[in-house]
PAZAPA-4460 file (N, C-alpha, C; in steps of 0.05 Angstrom, whole numbers, plus 32768, in hexadecimal, padded with zeros to 4 digits):
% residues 93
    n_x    n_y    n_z   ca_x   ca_y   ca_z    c_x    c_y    c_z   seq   type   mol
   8883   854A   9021   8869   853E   9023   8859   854E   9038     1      X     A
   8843   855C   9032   8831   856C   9047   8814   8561   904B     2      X     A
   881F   8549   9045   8802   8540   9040   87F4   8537   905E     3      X     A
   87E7   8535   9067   87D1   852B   9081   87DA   853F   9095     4      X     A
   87E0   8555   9091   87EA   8570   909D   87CC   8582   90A7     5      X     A
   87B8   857F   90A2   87A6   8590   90AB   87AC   85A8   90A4     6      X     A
   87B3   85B1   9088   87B9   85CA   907E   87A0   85CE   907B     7      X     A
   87A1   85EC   907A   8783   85FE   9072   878C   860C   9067     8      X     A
   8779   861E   9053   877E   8636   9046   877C   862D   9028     9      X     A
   8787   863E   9020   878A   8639   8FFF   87AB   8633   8FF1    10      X     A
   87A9   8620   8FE7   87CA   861B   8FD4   87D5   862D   8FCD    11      X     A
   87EB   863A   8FD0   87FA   8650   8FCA   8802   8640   8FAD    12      X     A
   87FE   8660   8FA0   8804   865B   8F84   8820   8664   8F87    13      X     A
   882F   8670   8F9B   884B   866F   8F9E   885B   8653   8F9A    14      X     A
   8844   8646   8F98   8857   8625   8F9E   885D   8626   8F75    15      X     A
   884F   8636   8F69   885B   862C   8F50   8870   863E   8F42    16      X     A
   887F   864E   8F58   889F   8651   8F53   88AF   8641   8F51    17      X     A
   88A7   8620   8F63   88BA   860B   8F71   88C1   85FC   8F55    18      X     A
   88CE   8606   8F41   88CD   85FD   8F2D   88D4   85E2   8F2E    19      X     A
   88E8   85DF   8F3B   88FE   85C4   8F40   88EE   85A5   8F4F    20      X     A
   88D9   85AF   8F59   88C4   8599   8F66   88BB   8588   8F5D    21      X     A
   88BC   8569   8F5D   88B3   8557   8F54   889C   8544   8F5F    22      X     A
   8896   8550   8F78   887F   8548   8F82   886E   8559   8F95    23      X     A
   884F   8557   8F91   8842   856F   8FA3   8831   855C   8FB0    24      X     A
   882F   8552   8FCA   881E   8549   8FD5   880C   8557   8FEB    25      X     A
   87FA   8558   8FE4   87F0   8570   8FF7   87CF   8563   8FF7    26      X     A
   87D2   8549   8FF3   87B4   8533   9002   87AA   853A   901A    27      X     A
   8792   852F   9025   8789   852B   903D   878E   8548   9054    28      X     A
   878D   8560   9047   878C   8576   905C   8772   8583   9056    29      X     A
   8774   859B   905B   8751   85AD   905A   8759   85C2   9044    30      X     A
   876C   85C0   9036   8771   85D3   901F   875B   85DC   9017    31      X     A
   8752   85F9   9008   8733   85FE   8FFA   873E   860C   8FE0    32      X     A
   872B   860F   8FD9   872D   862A   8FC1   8735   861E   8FA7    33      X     A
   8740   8623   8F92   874B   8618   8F72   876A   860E   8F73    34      X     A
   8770   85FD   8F6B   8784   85F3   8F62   8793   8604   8F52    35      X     A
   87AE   861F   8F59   87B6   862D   8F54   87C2   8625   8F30    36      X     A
   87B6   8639   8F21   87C7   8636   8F04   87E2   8632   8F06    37      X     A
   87F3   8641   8F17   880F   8645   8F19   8817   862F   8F20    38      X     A
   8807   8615   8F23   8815   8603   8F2A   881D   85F4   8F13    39      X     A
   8812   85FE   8EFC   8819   85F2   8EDB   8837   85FF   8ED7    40      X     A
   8844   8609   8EE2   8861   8615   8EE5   8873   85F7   8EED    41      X     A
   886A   85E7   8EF5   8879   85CF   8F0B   8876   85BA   8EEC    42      X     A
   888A   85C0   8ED8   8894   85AC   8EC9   88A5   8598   8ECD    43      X     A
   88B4   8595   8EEA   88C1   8582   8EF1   88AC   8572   8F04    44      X     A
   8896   8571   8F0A   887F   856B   8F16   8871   8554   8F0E    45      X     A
   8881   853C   8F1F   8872   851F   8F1B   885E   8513   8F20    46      X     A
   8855   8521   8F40   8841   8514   8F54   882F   852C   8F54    47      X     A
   8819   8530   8F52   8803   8545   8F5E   87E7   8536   8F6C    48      X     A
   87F5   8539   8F88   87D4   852B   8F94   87C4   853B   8F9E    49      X     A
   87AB   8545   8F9D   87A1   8557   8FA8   878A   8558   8FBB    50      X     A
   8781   8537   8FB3   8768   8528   8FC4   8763   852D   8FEA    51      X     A
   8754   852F   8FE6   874A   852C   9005   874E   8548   9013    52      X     A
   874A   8557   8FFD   8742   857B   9007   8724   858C   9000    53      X     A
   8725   85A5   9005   8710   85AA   8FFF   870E   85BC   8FE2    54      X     A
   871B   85B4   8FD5   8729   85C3   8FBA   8711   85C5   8FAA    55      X     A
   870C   85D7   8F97   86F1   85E1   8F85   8702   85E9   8F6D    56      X     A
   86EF   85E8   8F55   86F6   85F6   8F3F   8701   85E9   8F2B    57      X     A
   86FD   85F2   8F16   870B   85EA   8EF8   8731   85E3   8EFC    58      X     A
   873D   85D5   8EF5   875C   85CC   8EF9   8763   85DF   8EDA    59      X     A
   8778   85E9   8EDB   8775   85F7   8EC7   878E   85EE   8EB2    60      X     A
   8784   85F5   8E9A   8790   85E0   8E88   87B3   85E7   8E85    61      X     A
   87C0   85FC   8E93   87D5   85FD   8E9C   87EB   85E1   8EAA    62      X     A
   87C9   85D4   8EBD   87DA   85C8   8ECF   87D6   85AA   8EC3    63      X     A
   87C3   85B1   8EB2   87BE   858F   8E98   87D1   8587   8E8C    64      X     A
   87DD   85A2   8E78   87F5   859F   8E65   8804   8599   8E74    65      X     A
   880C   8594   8E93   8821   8587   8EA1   8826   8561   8E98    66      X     A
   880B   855B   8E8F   8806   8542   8E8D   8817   8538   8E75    67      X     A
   881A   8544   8E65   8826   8544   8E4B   8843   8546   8E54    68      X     A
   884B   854C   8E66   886D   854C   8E6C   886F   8532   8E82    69      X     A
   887B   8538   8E95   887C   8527   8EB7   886A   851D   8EC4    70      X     A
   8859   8531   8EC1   8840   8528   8ED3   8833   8511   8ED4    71      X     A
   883B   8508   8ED7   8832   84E2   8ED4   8817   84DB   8EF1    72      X     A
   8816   84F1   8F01   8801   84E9   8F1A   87F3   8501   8F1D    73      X     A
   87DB   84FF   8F22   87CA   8517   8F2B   87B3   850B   8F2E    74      X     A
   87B1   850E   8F4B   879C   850C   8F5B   8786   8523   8F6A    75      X     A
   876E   851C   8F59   875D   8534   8F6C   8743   852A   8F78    76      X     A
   8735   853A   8F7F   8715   853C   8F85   8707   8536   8F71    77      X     A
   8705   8537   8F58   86F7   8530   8F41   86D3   852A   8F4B    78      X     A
   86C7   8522   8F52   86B5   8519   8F56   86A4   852E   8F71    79      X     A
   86B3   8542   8F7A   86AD   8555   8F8E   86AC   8569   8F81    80      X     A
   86BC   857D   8F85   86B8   8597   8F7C   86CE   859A   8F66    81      X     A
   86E3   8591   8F65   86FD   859E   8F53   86F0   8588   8F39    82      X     A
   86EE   859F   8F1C   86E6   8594   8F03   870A   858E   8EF8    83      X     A
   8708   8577   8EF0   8722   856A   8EDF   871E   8566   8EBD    84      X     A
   8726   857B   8EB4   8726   8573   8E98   872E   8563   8E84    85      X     A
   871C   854B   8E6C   8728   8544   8E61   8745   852D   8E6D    86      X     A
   8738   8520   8E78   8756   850A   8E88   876C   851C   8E92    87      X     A
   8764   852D   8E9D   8781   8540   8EAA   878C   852F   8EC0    88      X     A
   877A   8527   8ED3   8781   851B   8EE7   877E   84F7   8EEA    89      X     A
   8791   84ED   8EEF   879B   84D4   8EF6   8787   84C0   8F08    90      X     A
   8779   84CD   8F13   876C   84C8   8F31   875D   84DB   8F36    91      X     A
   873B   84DA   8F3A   872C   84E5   8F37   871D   84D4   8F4F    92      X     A
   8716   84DA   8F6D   870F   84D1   8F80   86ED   84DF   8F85    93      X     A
***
């Protein structure tokens, strides 16, 4: 859980080697930039919260087709800057 960490910077799309990961919480820090494609790699991937950052950009339909397997949670900005396609996301704040 990294969440209320006051991370900055941008999401490492390294995190979507972590094949084996079943949850990404990474809420409530200063994250920026796009919601890495590589994170559509994380098929074992139950939880995706991403709210309460400064995240921008299209979610890319990589990380949608997650929804269709595990992904049972995904939480973003919806209503700020990050566009959610089509019910991709669970939670749209």
């Amino acid at each position: 859980d990294l969440s209320k960490n006051d991370l900055s910077g941008l999401i490492p799309a390294e995190l979507g080697g972590m094949v084996e990961i079943q949850q990404l919480l990474l809420y409530n820090n200063e994250l920026e930039g796009a919601i890495p494609t590589e994170l559509g790699r994380l098929e074992n991937l139950i939880q995706l919260l991403v709210q309460g950052n400064n995240l921008q950009g299209q979610v890319g339909g990589e990380i949608c087709d997650l929804r269709e397997g595990a992904l049972s949670d995904f939480r973003a900005d919806c209503e700020r800057e990050v566009k959610c396609p089509n019910d991709c996301c669970t939670s749209c704040k």
